[in-house]
C-alpha angles and dihedrals in degrees: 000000000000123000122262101197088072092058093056086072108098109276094250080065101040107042088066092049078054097068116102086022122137119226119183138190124199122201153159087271097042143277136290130181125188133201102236103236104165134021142148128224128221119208098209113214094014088055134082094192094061134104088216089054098097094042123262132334133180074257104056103026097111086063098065080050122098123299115274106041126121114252103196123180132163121237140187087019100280120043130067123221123203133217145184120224120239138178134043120309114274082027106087117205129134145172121235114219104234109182143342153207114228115228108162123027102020092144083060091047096046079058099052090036102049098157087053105114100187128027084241078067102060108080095017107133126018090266097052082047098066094041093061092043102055084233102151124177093263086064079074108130093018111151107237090215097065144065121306084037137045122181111193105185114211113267088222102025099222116242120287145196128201148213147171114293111275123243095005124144133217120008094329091067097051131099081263082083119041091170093142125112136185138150105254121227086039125133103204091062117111119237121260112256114193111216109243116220102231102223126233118255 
């Protein structure tokens, strides 16, 4: 069981507290757990790239809740992204989960994830995350500190750098906001992918 009271902090304070966490998942297939490598934190009201910056919404309600819960949305159409609530309640911030080392279960993530060609591969991207992890968006508003889920955060959170958020459009994806951590060195992490402005014909 992790403490909650860790998670009440603001998420660009917490995300990096997540790395070298495990998160697991159980199951009827099986269970997987994952070390957290990369992730990205979202400041709610104080952040334009947030889907709390314009106040609640049906969609986002679970994110002004209490710390330690599961936010879920689908995005693009077709893949799911997983986050873990942060701050106090009233207050939405949250910490997407970008990317993952297996370390229990792989056999039953290579089988969720059968495009993967590596086991680095397997939980590399939020997308891929959830994937491995059998997240799906009805998870949405699980409590990480009870059965299906567990969430262990590392006793001594390993070193970090950190980055502008990868792929984001408009003011939340510019240097303004370096709200993106990773360990460096690890494989697991996704690649950083600069948005590109389309320009107006």
């Amino acid at each position: 069981m992790f403490d909650r009271a860790i998670l009440e902090r603001p998420a660009i304070e917490v995300a990096p507290r997540l790395l070298g966490g495990i998160l697991t998942k159980h199951s009827d297939d099986g269970t997987v757990s994952l070390r957290i490598t990369e992730v990205e934190a979202y400041l709610g009201a104080l952040d334009p790239g947030s889907h709390a910056f314009r106040g609640p919404t049906k969609r986002n309600a679970v994110m002004f809740g209490e710390p330690g819960f599961l936010y879920t949305y689908f995005t693009y159409g077709m893949h799911v992204c997983a986050n873990i609530v942060c701050s106090p309640p009233g207050t939405a911030s949250a910490v997407l989960l970008r990317a993952g080392e297996v370390v229990d279960g792989a056999e039953l993530a290579r089988l969720r994830r059968l495009t993967s060609r590596t086991d680095d591969d397997l939980a590399r991207g939020p997308a891929r995350l959830v994937v491995a992890l059998g997240i799906t968006l009805a998870d949405g508003g699980a409590d990480l500190g009870h059965a299906p889920f567990e969430l262990t955060l590392a006793e001594d959170p390993p070193p970090f750098e950190a980055s502008s958020r990868t792929g984001l459009s408009g003011a939340g994806g510019t240097d303004a906001y370096p709200w993106r951590y990773w360990i460096p060195g690890e494989p697991s992490v996704s690649p950083y992918r600069a948005h590109s402005l389309k320009k107006r014909s």
